[in-house]
C-alpha positions in Angstrom: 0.0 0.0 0.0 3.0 2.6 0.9 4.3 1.9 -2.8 1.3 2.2 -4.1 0.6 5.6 -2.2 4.3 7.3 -3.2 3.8 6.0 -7.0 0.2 7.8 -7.1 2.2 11.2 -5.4 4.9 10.9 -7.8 2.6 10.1 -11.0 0.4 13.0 -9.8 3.0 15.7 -10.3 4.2 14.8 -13.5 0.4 15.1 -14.5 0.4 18.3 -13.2 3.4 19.5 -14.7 2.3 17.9 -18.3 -1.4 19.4 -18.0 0.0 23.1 -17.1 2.5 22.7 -20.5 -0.4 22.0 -22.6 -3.0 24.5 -21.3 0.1 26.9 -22.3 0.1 25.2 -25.5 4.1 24.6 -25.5 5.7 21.1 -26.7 7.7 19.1 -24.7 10.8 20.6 -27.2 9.8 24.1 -26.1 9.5 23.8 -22.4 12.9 22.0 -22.4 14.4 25.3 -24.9 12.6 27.5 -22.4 14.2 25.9 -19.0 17.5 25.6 -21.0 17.3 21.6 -20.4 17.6 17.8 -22.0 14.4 17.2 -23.4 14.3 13.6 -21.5 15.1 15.8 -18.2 11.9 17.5 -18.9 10.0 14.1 -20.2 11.7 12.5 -17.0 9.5 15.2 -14.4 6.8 14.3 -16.4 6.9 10.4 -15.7 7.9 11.2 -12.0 10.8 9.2 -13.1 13.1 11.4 -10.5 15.4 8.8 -9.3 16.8 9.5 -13.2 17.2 13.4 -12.6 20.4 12.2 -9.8 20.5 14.1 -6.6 17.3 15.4 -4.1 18.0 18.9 -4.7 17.9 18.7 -8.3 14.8 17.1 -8.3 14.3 19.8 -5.8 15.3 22.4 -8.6 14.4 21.1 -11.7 10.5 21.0 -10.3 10.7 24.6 -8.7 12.1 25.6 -12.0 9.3 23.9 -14.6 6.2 24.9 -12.3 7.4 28.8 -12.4 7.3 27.9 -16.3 4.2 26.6 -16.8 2.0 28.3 -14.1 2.0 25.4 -11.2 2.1 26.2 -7.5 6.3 25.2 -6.7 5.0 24.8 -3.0 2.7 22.2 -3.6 4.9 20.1 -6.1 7.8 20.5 -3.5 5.5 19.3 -0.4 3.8 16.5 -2.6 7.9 15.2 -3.3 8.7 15.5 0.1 5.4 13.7 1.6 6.4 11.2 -1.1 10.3 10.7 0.2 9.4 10.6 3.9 7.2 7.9 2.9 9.5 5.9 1.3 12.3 5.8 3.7 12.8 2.7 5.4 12.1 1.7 8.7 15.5 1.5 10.9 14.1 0.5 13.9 13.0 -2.6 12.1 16.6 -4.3 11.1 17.7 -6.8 12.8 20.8 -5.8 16.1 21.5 -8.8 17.3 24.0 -10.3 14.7 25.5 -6.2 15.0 26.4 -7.0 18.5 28.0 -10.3 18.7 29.8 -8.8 15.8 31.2 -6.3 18.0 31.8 -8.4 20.8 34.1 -10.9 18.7 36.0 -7.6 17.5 36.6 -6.3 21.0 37.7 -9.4 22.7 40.3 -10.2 19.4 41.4 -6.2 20.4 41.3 -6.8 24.2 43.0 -10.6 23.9 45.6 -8.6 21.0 46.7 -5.8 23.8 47.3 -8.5 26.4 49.1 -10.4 23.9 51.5 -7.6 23.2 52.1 -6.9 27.1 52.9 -10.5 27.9 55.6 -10.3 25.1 57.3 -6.9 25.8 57.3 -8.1 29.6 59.6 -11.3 28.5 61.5 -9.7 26.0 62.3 -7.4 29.1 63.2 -9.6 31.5 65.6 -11.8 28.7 67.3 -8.9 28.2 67.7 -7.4 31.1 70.7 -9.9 32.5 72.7 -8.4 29.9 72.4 -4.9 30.5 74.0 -4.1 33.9 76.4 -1.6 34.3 80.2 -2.3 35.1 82.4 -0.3 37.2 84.9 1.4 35.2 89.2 0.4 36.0 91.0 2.6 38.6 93.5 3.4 35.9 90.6 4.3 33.2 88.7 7.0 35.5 89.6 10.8 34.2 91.3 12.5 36.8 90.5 16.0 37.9 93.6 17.6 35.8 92.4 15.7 32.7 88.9 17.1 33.7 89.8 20.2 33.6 92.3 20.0 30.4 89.5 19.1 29.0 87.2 22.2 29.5 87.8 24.6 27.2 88.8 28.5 28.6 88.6 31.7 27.2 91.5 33.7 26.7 92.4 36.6 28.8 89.9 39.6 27.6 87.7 37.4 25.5 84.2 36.1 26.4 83.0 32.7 26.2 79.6 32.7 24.5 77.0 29.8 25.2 76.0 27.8 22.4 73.3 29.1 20.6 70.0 27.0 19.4 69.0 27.2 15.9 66.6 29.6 14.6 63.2 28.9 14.4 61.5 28.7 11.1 59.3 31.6 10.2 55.6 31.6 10.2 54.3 31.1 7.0 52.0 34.5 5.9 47.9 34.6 6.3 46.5 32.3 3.4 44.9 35.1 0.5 41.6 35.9 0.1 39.6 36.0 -2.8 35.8 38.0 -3.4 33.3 36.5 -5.6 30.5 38.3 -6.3 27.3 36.7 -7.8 23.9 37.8 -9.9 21.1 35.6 -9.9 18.7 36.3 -13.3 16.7 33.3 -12.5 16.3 30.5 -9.8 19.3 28.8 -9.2 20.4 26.3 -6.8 24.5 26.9 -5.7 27.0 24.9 -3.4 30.1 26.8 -2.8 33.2 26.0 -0.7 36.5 27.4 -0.6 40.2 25.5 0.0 40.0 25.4 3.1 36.7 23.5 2.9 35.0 26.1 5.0 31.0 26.1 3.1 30.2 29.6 1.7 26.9 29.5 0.2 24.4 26.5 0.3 20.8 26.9 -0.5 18.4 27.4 -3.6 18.9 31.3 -4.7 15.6 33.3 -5.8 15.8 35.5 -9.1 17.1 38.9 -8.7 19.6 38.1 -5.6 23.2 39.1 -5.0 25.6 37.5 -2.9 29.4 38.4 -1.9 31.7 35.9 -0.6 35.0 35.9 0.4 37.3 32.7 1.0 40.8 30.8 0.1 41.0 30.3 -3.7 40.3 28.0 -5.3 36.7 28.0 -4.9 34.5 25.0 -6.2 31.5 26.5 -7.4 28.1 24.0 -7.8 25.5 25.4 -9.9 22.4 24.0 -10.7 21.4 26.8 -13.2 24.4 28.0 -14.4 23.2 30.9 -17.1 21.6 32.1 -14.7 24.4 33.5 -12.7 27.0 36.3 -13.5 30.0 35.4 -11.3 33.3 37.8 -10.9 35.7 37.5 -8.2 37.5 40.5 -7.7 35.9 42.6 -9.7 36.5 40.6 -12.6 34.0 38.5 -14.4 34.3 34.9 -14.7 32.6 32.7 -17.5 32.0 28.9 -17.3 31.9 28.8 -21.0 31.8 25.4 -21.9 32.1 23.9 -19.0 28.4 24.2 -18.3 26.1 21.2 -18.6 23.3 20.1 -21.4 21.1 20.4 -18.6 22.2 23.7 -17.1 24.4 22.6 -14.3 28.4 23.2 -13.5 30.7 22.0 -11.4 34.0 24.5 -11.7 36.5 25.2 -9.9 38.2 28.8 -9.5 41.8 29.6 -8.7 43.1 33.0 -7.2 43.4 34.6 -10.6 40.1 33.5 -12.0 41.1 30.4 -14.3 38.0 28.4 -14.6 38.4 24.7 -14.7 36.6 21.9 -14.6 35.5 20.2 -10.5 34.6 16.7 -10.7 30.8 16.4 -9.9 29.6 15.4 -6.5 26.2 15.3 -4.5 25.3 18.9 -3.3 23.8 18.0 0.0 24.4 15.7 2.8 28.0 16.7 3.4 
């Protein structure tokens, strides 16, 4: 019944989406020209076939994106997906524990029997070799006397100092790591995941139309964006174009050095970091 119940959800919002697209009288070729997407992206939100569009917050993205198109409420298409992925997670409480613990009962007496293992040994090897190791008192004739001692300590001439050893220098600190600014122009919706090298997060979210942002971290920046012309991007002060590098279905994953290079970031899941 909960299949059946997440399959009617999903199926329902691809109906929506298809009847709003044909009330507007656009193809499915046009909508996917409008939303700058794959036309099977667009046939896939249709189907409710969303486990082919990758990630949650695509999904997420790709529906806000289409219902602004065609005329649908993005609030109720987002809330029908979500009611429909809460219900299909799986029960936890449900799996079985008991094989889990005597699994991690054999592993902590192998560790506990392996640590007593290791202290028996170094205990023998200690006493075998401690026979050997007494000290012998040195031959009358082979002790330093007190005028070899003192032969032996080096003096400073008359009107010179002796100067104590000095330690060597300590390395310097290395300088503060630059910063870089991007600044970024949102013409449409656009979901973005930004981090910088120090993998502090800078921006993580869905971005309305008309927004700016200004960020500031440790180049290079990977840059995530789920609607790429729909974002201006410079960092300081100078603009910065994906070019190529952006996606048949309007995503990019880039990466941006210090003296704004752009450069392909291998792709990764945007949330659940």
């Amino acid at each position: 019944m909960m299949a059946e119940a997440d399959g009617g959800e999903l199926h329902g919002i691809g109906a929506r989406l298809r009847a709003a697209r044909e009330k507007r009288g656009l193809t499915l070729l046009q909508a996917a020209e409008r939303l700058h997407l794959d036309a099977r992206t667009v046939q896939a939100l249709e189907a409710g076939d969303f486990a082919a569009l990758g990630a949650d917050v695509y999904v997420r993205g790709h529906l806000r994106r289409y219902a602004e198109a065609v005329g649908e409420s993005p609030e109720q298409l987002q809330q029908l997906y979500t009611d429909s992925a809460r219900a299909a997670r799986p029960d936890l409480t449900r799996i079985p524990r008991a094989e889990a613990e005597k699994r991690g009962s054999r592993v902590l007496l192998s560790a506990l029997l392996l640590v007593v293992g290791c202290a028996v040994a170094g205990a023998l090897w200690w006493l075998l070799t401690l026979p050997g190791e007494k000290a012998h008192p040195l031959p009358a004739d082979h002790r330093p006397s007190a005028d070899a001692a003192q032969a032996a300590t080096p003096t400073a001439e008359a009107g010179s100092t002796v100067k104590p050893p000095t330690s060597a220098p300590r390395p310097l600190t290395p300088g503060a790591t630059p910063q870089a600014r991007l600044d970024l122009n949102f013409s449409a919706p656009s979901w973005v995941e930004i981090s910088d090298a120090e993998g502090r997060h800078l921006l993580h979210g869905l971005i309305e139309r008309g927004s700016t942002r200004t960020l500031t971290g440790s180049p290079p920046l990977l840059v995530v964006l789920g609607n790429a012309p729909a974002v201006t991007l410079r960092l300081d002060g100078q603009p910065v174009s994906p070019g190529p590098l952006v996606r048949r279905d309007g995503s990019a994953h880039l990466l941006i050095d210090a003296t704004g290079r752009v450069s392909a970031a291998a792709p990764r899941l945007a949330h659940g970091d």
